[in-house]
FIBA-79740 format. One record per residue: x, y, z of N, C-alpha, C, O in turn; residue in three letters; residue number from 0. Coordinates in steps of 0.05 Angstrom, whole numbers, plus 5000, padded with zeros to 4 digits. Layout:
BEGIN
X  Y  Z  X  Y  Z  X  Y  Z  X  Y  Z  ALA  NUM
...
This chain:
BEGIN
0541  4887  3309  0529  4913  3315  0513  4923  3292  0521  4919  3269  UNK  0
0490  4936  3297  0474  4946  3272  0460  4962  3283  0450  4960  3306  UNK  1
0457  4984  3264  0436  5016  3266  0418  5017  3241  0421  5007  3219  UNK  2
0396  5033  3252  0372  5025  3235  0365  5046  3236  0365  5058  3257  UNK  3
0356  5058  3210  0349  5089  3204  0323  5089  3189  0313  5066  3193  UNK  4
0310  5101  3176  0285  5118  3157  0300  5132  3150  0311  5149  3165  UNK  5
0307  5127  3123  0320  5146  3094  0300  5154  3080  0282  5141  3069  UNK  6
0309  5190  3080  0285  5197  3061  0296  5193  3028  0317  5200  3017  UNK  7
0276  5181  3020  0294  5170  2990  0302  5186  2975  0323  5179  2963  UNK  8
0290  5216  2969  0310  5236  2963  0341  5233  2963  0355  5242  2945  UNK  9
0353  5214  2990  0374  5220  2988  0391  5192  2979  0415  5188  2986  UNK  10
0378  5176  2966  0384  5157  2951  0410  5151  2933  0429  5135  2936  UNK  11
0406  5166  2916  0436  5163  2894  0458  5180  2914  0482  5176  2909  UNK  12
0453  5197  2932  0472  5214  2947  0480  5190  2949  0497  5182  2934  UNK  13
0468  5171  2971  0483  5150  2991  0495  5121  2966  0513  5104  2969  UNK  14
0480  5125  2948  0494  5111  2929  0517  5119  2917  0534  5102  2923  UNK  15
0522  5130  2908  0547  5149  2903  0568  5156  2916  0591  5160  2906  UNK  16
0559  5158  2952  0588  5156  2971  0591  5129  2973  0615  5123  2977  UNK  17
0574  5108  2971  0591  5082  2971  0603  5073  2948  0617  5053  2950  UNK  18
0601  5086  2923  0609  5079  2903  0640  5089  2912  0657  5071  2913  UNK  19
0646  5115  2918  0668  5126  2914  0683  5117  2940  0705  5127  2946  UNK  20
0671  5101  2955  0686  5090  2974  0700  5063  2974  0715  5053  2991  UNK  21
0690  5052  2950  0693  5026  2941  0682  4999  2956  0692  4977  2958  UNK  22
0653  5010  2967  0636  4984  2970  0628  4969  2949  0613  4978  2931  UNK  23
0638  4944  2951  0618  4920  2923  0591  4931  2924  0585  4931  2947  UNK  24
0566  4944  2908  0543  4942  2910  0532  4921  2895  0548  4911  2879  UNK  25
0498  4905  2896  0475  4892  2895  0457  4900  2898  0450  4922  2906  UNK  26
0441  4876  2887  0405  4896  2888  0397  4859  2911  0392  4838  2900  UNK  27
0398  4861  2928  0380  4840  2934  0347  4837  2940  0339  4859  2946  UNK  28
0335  4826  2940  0305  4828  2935  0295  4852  2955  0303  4857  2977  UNK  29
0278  4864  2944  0263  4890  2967  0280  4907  2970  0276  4924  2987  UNK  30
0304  4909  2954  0324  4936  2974  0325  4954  2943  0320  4944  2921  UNK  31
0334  4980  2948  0355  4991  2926  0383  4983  2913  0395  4987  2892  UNK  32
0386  4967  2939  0417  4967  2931  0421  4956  2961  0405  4959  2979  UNK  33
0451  4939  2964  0468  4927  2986  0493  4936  2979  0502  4933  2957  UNK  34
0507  4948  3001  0541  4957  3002  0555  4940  3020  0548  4939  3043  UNK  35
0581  4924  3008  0590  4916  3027  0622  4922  3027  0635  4923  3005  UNK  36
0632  4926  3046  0662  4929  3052  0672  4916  3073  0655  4906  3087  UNK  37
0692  4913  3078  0705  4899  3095  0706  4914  3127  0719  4931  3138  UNK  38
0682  4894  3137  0676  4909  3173  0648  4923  3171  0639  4928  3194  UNK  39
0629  4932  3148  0607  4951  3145  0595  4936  3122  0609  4926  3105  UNK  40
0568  4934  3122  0547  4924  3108  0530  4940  3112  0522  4943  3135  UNK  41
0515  4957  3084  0502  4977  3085  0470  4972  3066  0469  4973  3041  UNK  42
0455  4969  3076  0429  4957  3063  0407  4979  3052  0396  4996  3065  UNK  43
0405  4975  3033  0371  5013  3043  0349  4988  3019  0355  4981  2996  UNK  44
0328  4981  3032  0301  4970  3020  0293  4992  3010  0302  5015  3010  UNK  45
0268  4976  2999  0252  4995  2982  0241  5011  2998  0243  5035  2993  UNK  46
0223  5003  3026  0215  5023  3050  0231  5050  3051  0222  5071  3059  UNK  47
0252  5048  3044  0268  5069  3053  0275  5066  3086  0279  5086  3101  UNK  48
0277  5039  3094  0291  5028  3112  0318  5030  3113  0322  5038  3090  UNK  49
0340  5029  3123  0372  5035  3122  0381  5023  3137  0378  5032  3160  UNK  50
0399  4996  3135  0410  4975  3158  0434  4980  3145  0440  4980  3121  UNK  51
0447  4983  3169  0487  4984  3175  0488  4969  3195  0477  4969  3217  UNK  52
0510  4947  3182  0519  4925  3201  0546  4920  3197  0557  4921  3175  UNK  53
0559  4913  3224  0584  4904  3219  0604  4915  3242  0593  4933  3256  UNK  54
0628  4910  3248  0651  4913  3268  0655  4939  3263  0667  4948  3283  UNK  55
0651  4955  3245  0662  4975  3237  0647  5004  3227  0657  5024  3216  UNK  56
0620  5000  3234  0595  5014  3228  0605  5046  3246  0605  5068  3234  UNK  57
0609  5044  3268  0612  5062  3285  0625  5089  3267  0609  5108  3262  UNK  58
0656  5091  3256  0662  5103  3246  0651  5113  3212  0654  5135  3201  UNK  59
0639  5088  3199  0623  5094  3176  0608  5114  3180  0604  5134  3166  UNK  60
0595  5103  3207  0566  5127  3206  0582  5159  3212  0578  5180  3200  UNK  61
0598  5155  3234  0608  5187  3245  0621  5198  3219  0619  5221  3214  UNK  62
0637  5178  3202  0651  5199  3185  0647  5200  3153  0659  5213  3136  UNK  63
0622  5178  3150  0618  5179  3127  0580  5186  3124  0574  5198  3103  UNK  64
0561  5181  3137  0541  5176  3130  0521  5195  3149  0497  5197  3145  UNK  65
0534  5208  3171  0518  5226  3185  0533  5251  3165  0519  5262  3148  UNK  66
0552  5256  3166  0561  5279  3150  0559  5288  3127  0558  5312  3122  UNK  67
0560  5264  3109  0566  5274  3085  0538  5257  3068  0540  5253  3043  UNK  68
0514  5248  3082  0496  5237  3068  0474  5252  3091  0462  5273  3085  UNK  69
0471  5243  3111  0443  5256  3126  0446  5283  3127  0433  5296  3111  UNK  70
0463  5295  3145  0474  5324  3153  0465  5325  3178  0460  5346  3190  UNK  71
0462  5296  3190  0451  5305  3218  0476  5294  3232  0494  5286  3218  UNK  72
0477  5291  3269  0488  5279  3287  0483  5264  3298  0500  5259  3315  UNK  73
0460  5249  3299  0444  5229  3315  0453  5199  3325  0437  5184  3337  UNK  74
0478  5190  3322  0486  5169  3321  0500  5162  3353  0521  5174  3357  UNK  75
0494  5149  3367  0505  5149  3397  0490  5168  3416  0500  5173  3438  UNK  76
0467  5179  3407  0445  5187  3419  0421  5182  3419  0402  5197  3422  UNK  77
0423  5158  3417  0388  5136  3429  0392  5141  3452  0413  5139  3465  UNK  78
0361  5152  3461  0347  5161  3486  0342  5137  3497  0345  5134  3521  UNK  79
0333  5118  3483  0339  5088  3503  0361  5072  3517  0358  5055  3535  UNK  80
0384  5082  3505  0404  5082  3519  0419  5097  3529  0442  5092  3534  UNK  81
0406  5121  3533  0420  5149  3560  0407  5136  3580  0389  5120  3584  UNK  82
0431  5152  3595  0428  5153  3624  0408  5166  3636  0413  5190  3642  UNK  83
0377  5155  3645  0360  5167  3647  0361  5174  3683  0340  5185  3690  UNK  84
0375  5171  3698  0375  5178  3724  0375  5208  3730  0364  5210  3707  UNK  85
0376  5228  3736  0372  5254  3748  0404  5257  3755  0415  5248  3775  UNK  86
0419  5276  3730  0452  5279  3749  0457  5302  3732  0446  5308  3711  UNK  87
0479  5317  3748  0497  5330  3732  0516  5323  3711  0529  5303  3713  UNK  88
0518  5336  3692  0540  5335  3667  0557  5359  3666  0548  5382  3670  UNK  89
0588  5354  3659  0607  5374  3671  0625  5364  3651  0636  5342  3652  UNK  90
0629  5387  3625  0648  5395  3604  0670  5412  3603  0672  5419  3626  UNK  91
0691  5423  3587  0701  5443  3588  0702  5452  3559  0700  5435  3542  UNK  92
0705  5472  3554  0721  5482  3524  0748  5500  3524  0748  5510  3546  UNK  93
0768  5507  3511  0794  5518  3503  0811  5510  3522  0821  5528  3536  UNK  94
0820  5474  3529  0841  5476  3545  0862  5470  3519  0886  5467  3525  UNK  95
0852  5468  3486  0876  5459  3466  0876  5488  3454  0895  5493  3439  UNK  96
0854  5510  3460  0867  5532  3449  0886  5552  3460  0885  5561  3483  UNK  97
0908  5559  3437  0925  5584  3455  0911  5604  3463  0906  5609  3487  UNK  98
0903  5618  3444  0875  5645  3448  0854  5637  3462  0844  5615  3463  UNK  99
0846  5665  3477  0817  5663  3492  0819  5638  3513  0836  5620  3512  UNK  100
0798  5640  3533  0791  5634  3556  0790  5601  3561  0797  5586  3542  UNK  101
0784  5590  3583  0777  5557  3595  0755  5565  3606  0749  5582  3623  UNK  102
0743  5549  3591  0718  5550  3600  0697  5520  3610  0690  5503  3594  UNK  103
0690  5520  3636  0678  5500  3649  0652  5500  3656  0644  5511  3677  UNK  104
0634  5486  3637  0609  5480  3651  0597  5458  3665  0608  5437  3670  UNK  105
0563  5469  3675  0556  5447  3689  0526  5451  3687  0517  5474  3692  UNK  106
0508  5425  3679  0482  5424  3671  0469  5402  3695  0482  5385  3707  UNK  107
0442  5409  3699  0425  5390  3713  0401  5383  3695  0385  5400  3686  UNK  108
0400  5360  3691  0379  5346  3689  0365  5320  3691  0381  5301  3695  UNK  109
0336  5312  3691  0326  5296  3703  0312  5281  3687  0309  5289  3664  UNK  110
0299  5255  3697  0292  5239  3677  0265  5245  3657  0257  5233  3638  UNK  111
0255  5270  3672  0235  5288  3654  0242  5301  3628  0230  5299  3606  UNK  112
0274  5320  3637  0282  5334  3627  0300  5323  3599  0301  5331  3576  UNK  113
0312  5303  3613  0337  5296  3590  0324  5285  3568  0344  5280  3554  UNK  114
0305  5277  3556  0292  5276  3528  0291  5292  3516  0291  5287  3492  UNK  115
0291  5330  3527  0276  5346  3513  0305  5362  3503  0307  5379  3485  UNK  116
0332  5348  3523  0354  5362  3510  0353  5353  3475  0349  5368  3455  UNK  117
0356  5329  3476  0356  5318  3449  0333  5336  3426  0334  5340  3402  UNK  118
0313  5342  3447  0298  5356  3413  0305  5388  3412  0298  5405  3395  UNK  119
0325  5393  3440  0335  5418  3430  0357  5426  3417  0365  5449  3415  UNK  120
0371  5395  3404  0386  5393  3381  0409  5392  3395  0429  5399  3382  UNK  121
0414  5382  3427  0437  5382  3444  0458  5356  3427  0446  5336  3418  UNK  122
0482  5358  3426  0503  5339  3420  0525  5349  3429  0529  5371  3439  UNK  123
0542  5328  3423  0577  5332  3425  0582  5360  3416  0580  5361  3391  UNK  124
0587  5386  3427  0593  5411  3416  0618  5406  3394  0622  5423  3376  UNK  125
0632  5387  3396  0647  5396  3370  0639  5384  3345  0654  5382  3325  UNK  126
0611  5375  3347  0600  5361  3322  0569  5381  3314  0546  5374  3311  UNK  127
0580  5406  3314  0554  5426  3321  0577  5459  3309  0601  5462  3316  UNK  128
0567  5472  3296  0580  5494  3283  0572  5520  3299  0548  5523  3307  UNK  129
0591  5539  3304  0589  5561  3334  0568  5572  3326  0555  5573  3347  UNK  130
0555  5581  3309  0523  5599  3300  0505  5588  3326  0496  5601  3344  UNK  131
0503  5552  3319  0492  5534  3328  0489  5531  3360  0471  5533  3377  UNK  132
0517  5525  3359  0527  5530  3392  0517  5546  3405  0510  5540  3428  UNK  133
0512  5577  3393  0509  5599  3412  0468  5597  3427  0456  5602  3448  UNK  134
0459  5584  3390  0435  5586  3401  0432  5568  3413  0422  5577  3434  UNK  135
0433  5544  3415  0431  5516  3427  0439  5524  3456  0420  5520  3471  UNK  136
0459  5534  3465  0463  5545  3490  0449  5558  3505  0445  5554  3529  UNK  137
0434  5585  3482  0413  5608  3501  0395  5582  3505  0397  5573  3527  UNK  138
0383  5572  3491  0359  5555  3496  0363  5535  3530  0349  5537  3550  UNK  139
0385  5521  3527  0395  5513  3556  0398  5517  3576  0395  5501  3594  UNK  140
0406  5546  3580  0408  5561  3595  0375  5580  3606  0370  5595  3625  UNK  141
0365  5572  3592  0331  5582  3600  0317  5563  3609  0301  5573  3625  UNK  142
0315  5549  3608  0305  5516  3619  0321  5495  3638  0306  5478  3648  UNK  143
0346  5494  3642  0365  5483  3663  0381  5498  3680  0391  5519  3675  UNK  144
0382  5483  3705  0403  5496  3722  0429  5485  3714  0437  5462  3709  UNK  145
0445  5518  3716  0477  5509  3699  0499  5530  3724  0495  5544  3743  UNK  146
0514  5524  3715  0549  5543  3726  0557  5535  3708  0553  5514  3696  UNK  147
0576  5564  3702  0603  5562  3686  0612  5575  3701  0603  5589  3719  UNK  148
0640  5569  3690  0660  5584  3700  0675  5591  3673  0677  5576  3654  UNK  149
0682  5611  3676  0700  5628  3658  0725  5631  3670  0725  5639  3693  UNK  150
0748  5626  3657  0776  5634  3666  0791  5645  3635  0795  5632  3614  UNK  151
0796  5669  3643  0802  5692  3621  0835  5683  3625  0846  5670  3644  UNK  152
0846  5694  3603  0882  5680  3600  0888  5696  3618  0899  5680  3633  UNK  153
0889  5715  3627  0910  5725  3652  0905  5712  3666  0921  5695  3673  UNK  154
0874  5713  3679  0876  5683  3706  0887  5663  3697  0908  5653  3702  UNK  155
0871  5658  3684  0894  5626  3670  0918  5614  3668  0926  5590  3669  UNK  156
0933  5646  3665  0960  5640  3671  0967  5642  3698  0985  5626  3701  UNK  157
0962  5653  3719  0958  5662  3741  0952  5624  3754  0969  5613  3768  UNK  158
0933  5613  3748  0927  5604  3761  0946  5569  3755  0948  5552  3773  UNK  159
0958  5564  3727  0972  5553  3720  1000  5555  3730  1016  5536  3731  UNK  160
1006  5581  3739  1024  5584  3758  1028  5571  3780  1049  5559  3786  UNK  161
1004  5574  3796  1003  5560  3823  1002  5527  3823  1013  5512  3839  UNK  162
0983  5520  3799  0982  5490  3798  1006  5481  3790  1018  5463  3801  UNK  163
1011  5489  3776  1041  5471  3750  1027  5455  3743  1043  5436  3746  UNK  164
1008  5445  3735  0994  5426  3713  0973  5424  3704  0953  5428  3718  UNK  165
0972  5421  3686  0944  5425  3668  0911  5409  3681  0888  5419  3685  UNK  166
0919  5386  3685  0909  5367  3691  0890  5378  3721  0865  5380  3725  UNK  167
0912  5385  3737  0905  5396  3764  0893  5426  3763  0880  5432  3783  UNK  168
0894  5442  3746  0877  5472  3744  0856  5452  3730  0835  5453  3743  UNK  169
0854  5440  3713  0820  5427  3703  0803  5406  3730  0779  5403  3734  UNK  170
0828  5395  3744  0813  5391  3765  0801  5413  3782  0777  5413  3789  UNK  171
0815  5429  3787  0801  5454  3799  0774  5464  3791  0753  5461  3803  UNK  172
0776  5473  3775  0751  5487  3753  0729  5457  3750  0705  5461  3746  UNK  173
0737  5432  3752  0718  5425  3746  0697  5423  3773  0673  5429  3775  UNK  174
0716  5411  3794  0711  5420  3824  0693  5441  3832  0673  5438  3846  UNK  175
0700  5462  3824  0680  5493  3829  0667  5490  3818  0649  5482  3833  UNK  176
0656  5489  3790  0624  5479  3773  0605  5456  3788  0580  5455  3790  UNK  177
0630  5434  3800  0602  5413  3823  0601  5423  3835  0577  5426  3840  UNK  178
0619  5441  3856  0613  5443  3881  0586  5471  3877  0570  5475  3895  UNK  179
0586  5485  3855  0560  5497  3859  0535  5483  3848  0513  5491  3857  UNK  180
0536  5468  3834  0519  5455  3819  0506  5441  3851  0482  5443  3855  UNK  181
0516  5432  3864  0510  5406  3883  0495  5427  3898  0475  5418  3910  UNK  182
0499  5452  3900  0487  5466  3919  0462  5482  3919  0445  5490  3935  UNK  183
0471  5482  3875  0430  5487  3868  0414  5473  3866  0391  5480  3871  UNK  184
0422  5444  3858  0407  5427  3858  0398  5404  3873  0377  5391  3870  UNK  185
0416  5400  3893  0418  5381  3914  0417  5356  3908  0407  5338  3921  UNK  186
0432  5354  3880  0443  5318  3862  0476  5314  3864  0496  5324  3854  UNK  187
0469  5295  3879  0503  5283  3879  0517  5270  3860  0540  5261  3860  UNK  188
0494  5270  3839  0505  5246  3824  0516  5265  3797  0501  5281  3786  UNK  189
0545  5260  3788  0563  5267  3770  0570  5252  3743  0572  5227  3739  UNK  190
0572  5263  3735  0582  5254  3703  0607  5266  3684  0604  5278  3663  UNK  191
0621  5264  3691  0636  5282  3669  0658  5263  3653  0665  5240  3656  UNK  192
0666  5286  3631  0687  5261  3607  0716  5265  3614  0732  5284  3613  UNK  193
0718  5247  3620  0755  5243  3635  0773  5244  3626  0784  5228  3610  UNK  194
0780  5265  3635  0812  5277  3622  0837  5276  3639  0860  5284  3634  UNK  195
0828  5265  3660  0858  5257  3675  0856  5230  3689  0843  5211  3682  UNK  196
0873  5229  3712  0865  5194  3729  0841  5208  3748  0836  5231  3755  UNK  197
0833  5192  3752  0802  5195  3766  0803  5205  3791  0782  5209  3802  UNK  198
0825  5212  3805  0831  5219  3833  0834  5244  3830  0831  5258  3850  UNK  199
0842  5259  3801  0842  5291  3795  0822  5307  3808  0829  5326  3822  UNK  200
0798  5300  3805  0777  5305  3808  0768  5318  3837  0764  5340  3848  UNK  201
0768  5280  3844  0764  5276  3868  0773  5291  3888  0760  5307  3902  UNK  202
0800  5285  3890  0816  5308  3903  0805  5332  3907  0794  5336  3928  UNK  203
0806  5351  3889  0801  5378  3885  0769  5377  3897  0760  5399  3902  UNK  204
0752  5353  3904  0722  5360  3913  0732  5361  3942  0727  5379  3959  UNK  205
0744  5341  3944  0758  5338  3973  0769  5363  3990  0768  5370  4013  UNK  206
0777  5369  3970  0798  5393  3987  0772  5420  3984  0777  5440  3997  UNK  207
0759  5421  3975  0733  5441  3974  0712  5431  3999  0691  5443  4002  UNK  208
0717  5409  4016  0701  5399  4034  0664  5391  4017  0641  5393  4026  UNK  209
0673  5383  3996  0651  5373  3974  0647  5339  3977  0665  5328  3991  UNK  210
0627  5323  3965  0627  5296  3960  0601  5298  3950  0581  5310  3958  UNK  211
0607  5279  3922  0594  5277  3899  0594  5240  3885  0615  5226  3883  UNK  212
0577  5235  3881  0579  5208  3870  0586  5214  3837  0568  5222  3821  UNK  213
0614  5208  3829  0627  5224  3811  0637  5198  3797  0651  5180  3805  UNK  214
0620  5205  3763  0622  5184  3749  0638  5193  3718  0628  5208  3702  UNK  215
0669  5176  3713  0691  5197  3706  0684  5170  3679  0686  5146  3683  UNK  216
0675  5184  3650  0675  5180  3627  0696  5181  3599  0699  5204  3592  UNK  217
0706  5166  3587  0714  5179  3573  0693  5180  3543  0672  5166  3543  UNK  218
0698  5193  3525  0674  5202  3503  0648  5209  3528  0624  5204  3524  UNK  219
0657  5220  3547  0624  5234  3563  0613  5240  3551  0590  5233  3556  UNK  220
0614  5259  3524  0603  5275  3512  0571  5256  3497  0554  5267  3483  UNK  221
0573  5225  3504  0555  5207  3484  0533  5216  3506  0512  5225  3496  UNK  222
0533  5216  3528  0512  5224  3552  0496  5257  3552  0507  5278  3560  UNK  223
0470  5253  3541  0453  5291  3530  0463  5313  3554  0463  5338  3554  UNK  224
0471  5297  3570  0478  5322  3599  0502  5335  3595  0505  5359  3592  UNK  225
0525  5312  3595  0551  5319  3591  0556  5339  3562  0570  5358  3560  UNK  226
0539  5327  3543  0538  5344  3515  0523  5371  3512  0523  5387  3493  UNK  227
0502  5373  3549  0492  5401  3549  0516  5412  3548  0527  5423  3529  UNK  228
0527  5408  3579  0546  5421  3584  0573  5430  3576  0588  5446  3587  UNK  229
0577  5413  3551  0609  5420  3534  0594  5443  3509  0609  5459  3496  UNK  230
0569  5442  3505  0554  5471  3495  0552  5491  3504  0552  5513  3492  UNK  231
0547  5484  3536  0552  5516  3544  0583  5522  3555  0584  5543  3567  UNK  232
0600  5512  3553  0626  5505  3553  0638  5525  3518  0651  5545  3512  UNK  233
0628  5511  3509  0639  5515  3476  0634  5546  3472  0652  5563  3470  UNK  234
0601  5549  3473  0592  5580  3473  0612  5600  3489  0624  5617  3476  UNK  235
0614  5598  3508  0621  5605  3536  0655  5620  3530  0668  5640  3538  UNK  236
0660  5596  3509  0689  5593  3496  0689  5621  3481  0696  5643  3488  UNK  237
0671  5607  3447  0675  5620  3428  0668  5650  3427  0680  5665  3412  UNK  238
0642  5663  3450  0643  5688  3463  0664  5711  3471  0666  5736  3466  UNK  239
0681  5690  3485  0704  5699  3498  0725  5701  3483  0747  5712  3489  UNK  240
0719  5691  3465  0745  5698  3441  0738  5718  3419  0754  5730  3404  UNK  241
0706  5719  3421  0702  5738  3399  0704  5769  3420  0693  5789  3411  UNK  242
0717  5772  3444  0711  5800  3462  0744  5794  3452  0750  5811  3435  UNK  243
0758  5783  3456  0781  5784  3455  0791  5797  3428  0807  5815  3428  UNK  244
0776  5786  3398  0792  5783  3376  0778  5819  3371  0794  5834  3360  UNK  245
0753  5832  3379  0753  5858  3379  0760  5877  3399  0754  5901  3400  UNK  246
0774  5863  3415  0792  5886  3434  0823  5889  3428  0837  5907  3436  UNK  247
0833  5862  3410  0852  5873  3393  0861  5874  3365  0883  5875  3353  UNK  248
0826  5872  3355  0825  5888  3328  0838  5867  3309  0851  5875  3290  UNK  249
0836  5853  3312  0847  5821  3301  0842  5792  3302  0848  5781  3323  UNK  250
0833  5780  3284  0828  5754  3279  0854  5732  3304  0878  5732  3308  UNK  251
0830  5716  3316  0845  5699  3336  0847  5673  3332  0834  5661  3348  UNK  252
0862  5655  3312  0848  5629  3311  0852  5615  3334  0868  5620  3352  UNK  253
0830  5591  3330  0818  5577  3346  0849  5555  3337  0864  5553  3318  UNK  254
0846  5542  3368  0877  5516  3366  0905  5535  3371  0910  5558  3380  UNK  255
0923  5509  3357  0957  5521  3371  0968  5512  3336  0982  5492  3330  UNK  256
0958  5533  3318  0966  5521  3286  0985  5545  3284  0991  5564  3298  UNK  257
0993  5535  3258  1012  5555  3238  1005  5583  3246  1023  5598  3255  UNK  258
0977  5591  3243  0963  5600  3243  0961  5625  3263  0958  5649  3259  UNK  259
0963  5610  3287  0959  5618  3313  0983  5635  3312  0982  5660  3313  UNK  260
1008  5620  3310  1035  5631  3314  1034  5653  3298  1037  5672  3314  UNK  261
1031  5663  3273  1022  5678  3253  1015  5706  3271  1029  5725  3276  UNK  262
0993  5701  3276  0973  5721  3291  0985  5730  3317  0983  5752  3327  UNK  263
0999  5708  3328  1008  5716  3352  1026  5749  3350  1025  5770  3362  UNK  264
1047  5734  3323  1076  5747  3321  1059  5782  3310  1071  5803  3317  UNK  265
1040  5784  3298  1024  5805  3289  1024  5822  3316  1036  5844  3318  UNK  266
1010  5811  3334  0996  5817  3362  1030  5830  3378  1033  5853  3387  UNK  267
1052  5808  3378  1065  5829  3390  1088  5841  3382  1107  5850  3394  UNK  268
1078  5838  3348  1096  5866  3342  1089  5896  3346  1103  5916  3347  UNK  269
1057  5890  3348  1035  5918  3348  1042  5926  3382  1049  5949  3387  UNK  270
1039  5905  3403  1039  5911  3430  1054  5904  3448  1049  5909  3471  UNK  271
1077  5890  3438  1095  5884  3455  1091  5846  3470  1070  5832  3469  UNK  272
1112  5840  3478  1115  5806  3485  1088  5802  3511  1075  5782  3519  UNK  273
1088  5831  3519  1067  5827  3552  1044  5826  3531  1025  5822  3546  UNK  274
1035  5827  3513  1004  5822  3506  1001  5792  3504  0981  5788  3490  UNK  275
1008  5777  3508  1014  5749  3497  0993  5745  3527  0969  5738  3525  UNK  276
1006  5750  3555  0995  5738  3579  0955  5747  3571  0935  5734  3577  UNK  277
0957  5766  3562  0929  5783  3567  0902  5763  3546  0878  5761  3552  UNK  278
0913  5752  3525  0902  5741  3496  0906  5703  3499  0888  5688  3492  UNK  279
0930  5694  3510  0935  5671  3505  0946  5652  3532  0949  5666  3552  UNK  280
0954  5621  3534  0962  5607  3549  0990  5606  3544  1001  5598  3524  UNK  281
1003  5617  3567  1031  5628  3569  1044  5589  3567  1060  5583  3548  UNK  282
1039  5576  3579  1054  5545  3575  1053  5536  3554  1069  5517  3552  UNK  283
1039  5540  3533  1027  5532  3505  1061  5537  3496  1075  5556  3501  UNK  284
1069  5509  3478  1094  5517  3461  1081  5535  3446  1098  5553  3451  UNK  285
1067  5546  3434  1064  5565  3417  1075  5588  3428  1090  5599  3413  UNK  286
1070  5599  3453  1077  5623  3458  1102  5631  3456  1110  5654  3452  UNK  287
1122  5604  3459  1147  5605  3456  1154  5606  3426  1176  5614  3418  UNK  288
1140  5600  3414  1146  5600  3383  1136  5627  3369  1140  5634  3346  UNK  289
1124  5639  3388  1117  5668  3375  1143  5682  3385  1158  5692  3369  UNK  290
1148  5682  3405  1168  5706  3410  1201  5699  3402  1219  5715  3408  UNK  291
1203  5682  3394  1233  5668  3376  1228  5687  3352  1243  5687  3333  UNK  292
């Protein structure tokens, strides 16, 4: 496997220097700056300012060493030559791992015109993208594509977790309602989303909505510009809903089920009592049980 970049040489001794401290053997072989090699990754940069990564093991170099901490970009698993250039829906969610604030489910359309231009509107994996980012990256999406979300605020949430008893099956739901309107603005059957349960979750829940969709169940969906619109306006959709939350009770909400959370929780109902918990958070979350102990 090998990826091939244009390094602006500016960032030269940077990328020299993380392979130093990573403990690649370096070389100068003819025409290059320098050759890195480690065990699974072979890292090349010529004098062009050409950049060849090769090897079994390149994939995670680049995500966690060389888009981050040397380019500052995300670009890696988003060649437009290898998206899915067909005309479909993409269908995300955000906060089914947070206690605080809402679930939130989106749904994007685009077409083989369109899905190039996600990419130059800086669309990716929303959790490889910082909320400032998110929010604008979103308005932009949302002005140029047809979308649904759905919002489900923690009282519904709990409400509606009630009726399902499983997680799996309320995300089949919600994801269900985002196609079944999506199918109805756009009149594309064709589905994409990143799979979070057995593939019949889904289905089911279109089924029982008297829906049918050519429903294509991913996991890492998020590598597809549609699926990665849509876990953006997902994310936004999220981090919104938690910022109405954290100033209606005058208090910082973290994001996840950390130390942290529990912390903030026990704050929240010493000020308002154990019933504020349903109004702010996901009542099944062990956390909630660890706040009120």
């Amino acid at each position: 496997m090998s990826y091939v970049l244009q390094l602006d040489l500016e960032l030269t001794d940077k990328l020299r220097k993380g392979l130093e401290d990573q403990g690649f053997e370096l070389t100068q072989p003819p025409h290059t700056f320098f050759q890195g090699k480690k065990k699974g990754v072979c890292c090349t940069l010529y004098t062009s300012g050409k950049l060849v990564v090769q090897g079994k093991e390149i994939k995670e170099f680049i995500e966690f060493f060389l888009e981050p901490e040397v380019l500052g970009s995300f670009d890696f698993g988003y060649d437009i030559l290898n998206q899915d250039m067909a005309p479909h829906i993409g269908v995300d969610e955000s906060g089914k791992g947070d206690f605080f604030g809402p679930l939130c489910i989106a749904g994007v359309f685009a077409d083989q015109d369109s899905i190039p231009e996600l990419e130059k509107l800086g669309v990716k994996d929303s959790k490889r993208l910082k909320d400032d980012l998110i929010i604008k990256i979103a308005e932009k999406i949302r002005k140029k594509y047809p979308f649904h979300l759905v919002r489900i605020g923690p009282k519904r949430y709990n409400e509606l977790y009630e009726k399902f008893g499983n997680l799996n099956l309320l995300l089949g739901w919600g994801h269900a309602t985002v196609i079944e309107n999506m199918l109805d603005k756009t009149e594309c059957s064709r589905v994409v989303i990143d799979q979070f349960a057995a593939e019949h979750v889904v289905e089911t829940a279109l089924r029982r909505k008297g829906k049918e969709a050519h429903l294509i169940q991913r996991t890492q969906g998020e590598r597809d510009l549609v699926v990665a619109a849509a876990s953006i306006l997902a994310r936004a959709a999220f981090v919104e809903g938690l910022a109405r939350l954290e100033k209606e009770m005058n208090q910082k909400l973290p994001k996840g089920a950390s130390k942290m959370t529990i912390e903030s929780g026990k704050k929240l109902v010493a000020q308002h009592g154990e019933q504020v918990l349903e109004h702010v958070g996901k009542l099944h979350f062990k956390t909630a049980q660890a706040i009120v102990e």
